[in-house]
C-alpha positions in Angstrom: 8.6 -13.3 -5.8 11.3 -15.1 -4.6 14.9 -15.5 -6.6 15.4 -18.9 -7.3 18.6 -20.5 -5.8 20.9 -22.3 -7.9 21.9 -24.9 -5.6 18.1 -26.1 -5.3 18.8 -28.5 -8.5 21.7 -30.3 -6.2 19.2 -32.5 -3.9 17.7 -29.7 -1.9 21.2 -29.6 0.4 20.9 -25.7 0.7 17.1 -26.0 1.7 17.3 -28.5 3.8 20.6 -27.0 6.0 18.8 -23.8 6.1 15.5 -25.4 7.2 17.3 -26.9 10.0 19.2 -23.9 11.2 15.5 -21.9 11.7 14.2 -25.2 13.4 17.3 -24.9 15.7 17.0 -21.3 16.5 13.1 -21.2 17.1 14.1 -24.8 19.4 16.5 -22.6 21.3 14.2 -19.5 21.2 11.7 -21.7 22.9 13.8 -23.2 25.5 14.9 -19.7 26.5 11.5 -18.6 26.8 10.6 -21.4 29.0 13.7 -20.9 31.5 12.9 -17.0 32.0 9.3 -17.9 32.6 10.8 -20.3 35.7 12.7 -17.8 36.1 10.4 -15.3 36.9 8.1 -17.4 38.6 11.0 -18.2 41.5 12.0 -14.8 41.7 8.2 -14.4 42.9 8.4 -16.8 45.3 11.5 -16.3 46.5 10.2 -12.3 46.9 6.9 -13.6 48.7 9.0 -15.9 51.6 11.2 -12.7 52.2 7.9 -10.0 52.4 6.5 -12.9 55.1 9.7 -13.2 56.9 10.5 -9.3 57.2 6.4 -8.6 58.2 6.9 -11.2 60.8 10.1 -9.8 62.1 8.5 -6.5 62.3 5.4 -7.5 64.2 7.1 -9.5 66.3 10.3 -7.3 67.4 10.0 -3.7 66.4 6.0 -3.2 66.9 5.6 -6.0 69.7 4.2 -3.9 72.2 2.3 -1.7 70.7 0.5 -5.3 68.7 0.2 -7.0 72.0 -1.6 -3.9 73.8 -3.7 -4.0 71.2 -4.9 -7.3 70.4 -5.1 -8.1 74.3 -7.3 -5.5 74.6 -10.2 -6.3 71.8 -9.5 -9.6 71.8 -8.1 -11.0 75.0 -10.5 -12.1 78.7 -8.5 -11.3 81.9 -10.3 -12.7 85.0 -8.8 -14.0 88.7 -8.9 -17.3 90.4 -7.7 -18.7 92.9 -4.8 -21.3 93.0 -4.3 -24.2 95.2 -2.2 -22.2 97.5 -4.6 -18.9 98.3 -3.0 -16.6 95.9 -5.3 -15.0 93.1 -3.5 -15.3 90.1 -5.0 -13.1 86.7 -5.8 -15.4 83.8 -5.6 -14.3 79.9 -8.0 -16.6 77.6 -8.7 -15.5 73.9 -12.4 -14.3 73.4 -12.9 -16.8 70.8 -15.9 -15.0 68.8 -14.0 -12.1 68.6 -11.0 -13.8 67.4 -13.1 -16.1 64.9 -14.4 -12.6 63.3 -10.9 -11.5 62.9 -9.6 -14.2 61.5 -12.4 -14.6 58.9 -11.9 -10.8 58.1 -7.8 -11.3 58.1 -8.7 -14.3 55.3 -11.2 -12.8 53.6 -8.9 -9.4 53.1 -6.3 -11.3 52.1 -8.0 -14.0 49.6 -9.2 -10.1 47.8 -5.7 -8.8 48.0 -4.3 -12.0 46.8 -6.6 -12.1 44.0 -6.6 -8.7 43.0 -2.2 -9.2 42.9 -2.8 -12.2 41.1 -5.3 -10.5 38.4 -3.4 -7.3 38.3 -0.4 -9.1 37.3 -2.0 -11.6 34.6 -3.4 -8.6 33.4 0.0 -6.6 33.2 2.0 -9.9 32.1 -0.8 -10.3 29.3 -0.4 -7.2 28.1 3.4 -7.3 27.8 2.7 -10.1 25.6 0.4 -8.8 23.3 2.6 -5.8 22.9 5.8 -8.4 22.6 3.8 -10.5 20.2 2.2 -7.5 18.0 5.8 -6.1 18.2 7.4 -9.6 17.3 4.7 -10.1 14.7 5.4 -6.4 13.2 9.2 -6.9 13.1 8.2 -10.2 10.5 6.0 -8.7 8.7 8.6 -5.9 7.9 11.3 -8.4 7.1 9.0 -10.8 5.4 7.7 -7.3 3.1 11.1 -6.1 2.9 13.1 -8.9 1.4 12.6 -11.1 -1.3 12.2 -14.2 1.7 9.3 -17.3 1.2 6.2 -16.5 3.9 7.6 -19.5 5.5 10.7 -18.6 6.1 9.8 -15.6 8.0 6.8 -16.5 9.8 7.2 -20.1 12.5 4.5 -22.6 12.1 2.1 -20.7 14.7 1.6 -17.7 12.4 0.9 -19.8 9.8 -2.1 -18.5 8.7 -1.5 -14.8 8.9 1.6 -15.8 6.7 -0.8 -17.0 3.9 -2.6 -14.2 3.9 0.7 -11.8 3.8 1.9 -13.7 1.5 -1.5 -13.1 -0.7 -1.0 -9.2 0.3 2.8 -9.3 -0.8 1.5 -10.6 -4.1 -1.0 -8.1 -4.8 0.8 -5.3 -3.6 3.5 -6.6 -6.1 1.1 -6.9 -9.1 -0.6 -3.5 -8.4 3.1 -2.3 -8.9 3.8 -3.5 -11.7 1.0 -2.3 -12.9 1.6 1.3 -11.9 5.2 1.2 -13.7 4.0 -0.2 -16.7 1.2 2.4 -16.9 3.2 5.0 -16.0 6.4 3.7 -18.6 3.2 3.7 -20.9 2.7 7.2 -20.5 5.9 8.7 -20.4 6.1 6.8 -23.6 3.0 8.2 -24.7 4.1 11.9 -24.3 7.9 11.4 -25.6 6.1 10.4 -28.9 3.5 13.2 -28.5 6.4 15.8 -28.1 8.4 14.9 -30.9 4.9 14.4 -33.0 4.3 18.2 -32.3 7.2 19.3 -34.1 6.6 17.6 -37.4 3.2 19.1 -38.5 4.5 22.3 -36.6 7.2 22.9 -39.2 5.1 22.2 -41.9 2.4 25.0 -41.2 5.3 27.6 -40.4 7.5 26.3 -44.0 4.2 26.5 -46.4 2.7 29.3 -44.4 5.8 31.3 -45.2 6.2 30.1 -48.7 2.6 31.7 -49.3 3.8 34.8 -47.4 6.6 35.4 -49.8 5.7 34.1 -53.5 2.7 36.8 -54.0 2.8 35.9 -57.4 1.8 32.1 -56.8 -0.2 30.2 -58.8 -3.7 29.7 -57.9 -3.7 25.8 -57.7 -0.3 25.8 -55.9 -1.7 28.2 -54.0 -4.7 26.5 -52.7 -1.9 22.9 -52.5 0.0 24.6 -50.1 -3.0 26.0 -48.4 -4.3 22.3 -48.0 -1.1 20.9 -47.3 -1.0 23.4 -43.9 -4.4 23.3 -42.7 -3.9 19.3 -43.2 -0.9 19.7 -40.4 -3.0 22.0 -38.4 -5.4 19.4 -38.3 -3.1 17.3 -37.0 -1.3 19.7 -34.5 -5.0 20.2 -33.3 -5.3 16.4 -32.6 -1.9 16.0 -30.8 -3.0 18.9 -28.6 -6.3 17.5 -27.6 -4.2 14.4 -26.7 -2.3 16.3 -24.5 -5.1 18.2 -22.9 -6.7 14.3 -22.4 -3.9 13.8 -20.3 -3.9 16.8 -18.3 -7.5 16.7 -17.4 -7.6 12.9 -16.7 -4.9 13.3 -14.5 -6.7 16.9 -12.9 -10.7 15.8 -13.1 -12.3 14.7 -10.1 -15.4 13.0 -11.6 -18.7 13.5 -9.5 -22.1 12.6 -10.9 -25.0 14.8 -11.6 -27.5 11.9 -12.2 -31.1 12.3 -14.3 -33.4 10.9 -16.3 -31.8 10.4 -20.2 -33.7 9.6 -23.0 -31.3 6.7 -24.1 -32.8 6.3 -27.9 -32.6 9.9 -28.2 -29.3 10.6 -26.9 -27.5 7.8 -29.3 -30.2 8.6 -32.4 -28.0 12.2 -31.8 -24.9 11.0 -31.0 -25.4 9.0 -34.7 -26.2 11.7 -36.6 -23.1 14.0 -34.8 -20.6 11.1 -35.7 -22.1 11.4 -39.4 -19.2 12.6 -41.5 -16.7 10.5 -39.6 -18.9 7.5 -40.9 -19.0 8.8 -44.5 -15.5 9.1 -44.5 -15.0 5.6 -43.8 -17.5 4.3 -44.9 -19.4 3.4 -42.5 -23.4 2.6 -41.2 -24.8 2.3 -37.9 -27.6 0.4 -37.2 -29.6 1.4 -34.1 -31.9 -1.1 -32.4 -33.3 0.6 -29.1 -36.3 1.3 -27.9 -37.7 4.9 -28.4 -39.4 4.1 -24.6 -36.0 3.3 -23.5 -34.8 5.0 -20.4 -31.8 5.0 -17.8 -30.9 6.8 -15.2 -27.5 8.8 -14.7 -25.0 11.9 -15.7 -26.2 12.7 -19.3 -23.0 14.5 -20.0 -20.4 11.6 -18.5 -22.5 8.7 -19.9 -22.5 10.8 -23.5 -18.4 10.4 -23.2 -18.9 7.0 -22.8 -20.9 6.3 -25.5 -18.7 8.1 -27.9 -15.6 7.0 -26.8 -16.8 3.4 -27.9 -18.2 4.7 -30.8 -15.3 6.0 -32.0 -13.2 3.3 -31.4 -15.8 0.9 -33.4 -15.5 3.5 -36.5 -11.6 3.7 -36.2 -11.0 0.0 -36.1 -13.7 -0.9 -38.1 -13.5 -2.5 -42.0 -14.8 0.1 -44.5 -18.0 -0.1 -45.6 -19.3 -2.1 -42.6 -22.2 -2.0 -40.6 -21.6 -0.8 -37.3 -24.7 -2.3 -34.7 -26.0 -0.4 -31.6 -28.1 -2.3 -29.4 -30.0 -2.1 -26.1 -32.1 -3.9 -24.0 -33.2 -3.9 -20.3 -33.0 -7.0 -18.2 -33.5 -7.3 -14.6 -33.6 -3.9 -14.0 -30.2 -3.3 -15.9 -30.4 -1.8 -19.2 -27.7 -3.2 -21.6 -25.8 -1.7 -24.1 -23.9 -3.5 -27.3 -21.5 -1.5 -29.9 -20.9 -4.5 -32.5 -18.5 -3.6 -35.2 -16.6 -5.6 -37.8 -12.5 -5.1 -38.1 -9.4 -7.1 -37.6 -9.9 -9.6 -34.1 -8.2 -8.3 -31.0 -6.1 -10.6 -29.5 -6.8 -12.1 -26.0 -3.6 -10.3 -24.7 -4.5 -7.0 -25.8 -8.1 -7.3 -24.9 -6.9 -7.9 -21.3 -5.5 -4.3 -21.5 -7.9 -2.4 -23.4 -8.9 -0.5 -20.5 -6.1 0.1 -19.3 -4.8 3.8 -19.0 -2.5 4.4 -21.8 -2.8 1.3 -23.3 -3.2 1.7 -27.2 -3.8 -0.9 -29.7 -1.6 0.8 -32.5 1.6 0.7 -31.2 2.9 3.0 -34.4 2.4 6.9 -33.6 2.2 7.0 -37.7 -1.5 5.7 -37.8 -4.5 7.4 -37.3 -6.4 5.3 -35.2 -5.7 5.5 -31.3 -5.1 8.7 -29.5 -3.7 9.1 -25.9 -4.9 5.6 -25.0 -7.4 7.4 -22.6 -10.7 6.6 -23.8 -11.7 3.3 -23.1 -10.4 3.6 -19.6 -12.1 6.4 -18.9 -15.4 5.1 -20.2 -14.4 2.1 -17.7 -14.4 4.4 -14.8 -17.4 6.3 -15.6 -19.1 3.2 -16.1 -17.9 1.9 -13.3 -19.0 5.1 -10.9 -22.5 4.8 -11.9 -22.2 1.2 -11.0 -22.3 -0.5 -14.0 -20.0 -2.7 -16.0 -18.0 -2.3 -19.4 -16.7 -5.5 -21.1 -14.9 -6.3 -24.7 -15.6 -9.6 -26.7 -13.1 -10.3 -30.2 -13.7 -13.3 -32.4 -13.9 -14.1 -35.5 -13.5 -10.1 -37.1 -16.3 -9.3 -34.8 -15.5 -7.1 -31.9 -18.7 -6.3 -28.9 -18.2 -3.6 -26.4 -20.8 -4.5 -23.8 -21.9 -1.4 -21.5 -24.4 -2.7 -18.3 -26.2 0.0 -16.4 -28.5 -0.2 -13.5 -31.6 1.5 -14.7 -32.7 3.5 -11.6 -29.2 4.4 -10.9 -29.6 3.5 -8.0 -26.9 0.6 -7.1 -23.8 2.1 -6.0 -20.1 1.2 -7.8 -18.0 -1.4 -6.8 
């Protein structure tokens, strides 16, 4: 993106004078192109009048016997006859035929060697300026990639369209940068606060686990406070570590799939009942609507993570005592999924993001929703390498995550 120059707002002086000093310079590039080119082309000539002169000088001087013995004798006549005055006199005539055949071998050898000169030399010349061009072109592209310069001041008119699409390339390069440092300013964020988090709960268990270590003599209910009070920060030291280890093995993983048939009904009837006391503890239903003949095709393990990754989001960011809906339903040969729960609407900026690695909806590291920021974007990925789809909808307190999966696994990601 280009800096924006002050003196624009004063009539476009600075625009304009520059404008006209890059017209002037390709103008003069041009110009100088077009004289070496004649240039060239006279020293050719000029070479070609010398090569004639210094063959005919040699044929005619240094090799002129040898040349005349040898064109009188293929294709020369001598015969006598006799002159007005008695004397026989020997008379040299050209045997035409012979001479014709030479002559239409001399021009045919020679309309060959001219032409193969000729296309020897396009050829060479067209080369040079391919590799002057691709060189030219490279040096632009550099500059153009390398400073913070408009497409068109870089490229001349004739590049015009390969300066579009730099220019698009630039861009994206430029967003997919931004995009790297704000994930990874996101992270080191993430693990600063996960770092200092660790030390907090840490003290705790050490301080009461020692206070029970010394006072024998203790009473039973502060006892058993104390006893709570540490396996509560152990809890919680447990958590941060997991977060870490989300990290770590996101970073590590390399996810291949081990596709087969799933029992879809089954697999989330299960993954209800296992998510049962987080539910009770917030309150929480889930209603299931899928088919008990419903079927997909994929990694039963990675597609699991999936499924409870958006799960648990729905119960962390979900009312209390709400109803949280699972759906599914195949269409087209694509089975899809809904997790519907009710909760405080995302905002269109943050839904943007959701997926994003690192990204977290609770900003605070003192609330228990959110964890690493990992799970949504890994369900994306998984998702997306069994060539599905994973989208988010938030309106009106009612917030969709909408899973589509080919149902015979066999279209290939994007």
């Amino acid at each position: 993106m280009k800096i924006p120059n002050i003196l624009r707002r004063y009539g476009g002086v600075v625009i304009k004078l520059k404008n006209k000093f890059f017209a002037e310079q390709g103008e003069w590039a041009r110009r100088r192109r077009e004289w070496l080119r004649i240039g060239k082309m006279a020293f050719v000539a000029a070479a070609g009048v010398i090569l004639c002169f210094v063959l005919y000088d040699l044929v005619d001087r240094v090799w002129n016997g040898v040349f005349v013995d040898w064109f009188s004798e293929r294709y020369m006549v001598r015969y006598t006859e006799k002159g007005v005055d008695g004397v026989t006199h020997y008379v040299w005539q050209p045997a035409w035929p012979r001479v014709k055949r030479l002559l239409f071998r001399t021009l045919v050898t020679a309309v060959v060697a001219v032409t193969v000169i000729v296309y020897m030399s396009s050829k060479a010349y067209a080369q040079r300026q391919v590799e002057k061009c691709v060189t030219d072109l490279a040096e632009k592209i550099r500059r153009f990639m390398a400073a913070q310069r408009e497409a068109d001041e870089v490229f001349p008119k004739e590049y015009a369209e390969i300066s579009v699409r730099m220019a698009q390339i630039k861009s994206a390069m430029q967003k997919q940068e931004q995009a790297v440092r704000e994930e990874a300013a996101r992270k080191n964020d993430l693990i600063t606060y996960l770092a200092h988090d660790l030390k907090t709960p840490l003290t705790s268990v050490i301080g009461y686990l020692s206070l029970l270590e010394e006072a024998e003599d203790m009473p039973e209910p502060q006892r058993r406070k104390y006893l709570h009070v540490a396996l509560d920060k152990a809890l919680r030291l447990e958590k941060l570590s997991n977060e870490f280890f989300e990290i770590t093995r996101y970073n590590l993983q390399q996810m291949a799939l081990d596709r087969e048939r799933i029992d879809l009904h089954f697999m989330l009837l299960q993954m209800t009942d296992e998510f049962y006391p987080l539910l009770q503890a917030h309150g929480n239903t889930v209603c299931l609507n899928v088919a008990e003949d419903a079927v997909i095709y994929g990694d039963p393990e990675k597609l699991a993570r999936v499924f409870q990754n958006i799960l648990k989001n729905a119960i962390a960011y979900s009312y209390e005592n709400t109803e949280i809906a699972v759906e599914a339903q195949e269409t087209g040969g694509r089975m899809r999924l809904c997790f519907q729960n009710h909760g405080k609407t995302i905002p269109k900026a943050k839904l943007d993001l959701i997926f994003d690695k690192f990204f977290r909806l609770d900003e605070s590291r003192a609330t228990a929703t959110g964890g690493a920021g990992l799970g949504l974007a890994i369900a994306k990925d998984i998702v997306t390498l069994h060539g599905g789809r994973i989208m988010a909808e938030s309106e009106k307190e009612i917030t969709a995550f909408v899973v589509e999966l080919p149902v015979d696994g066999e279209e290939k990601a994007e």
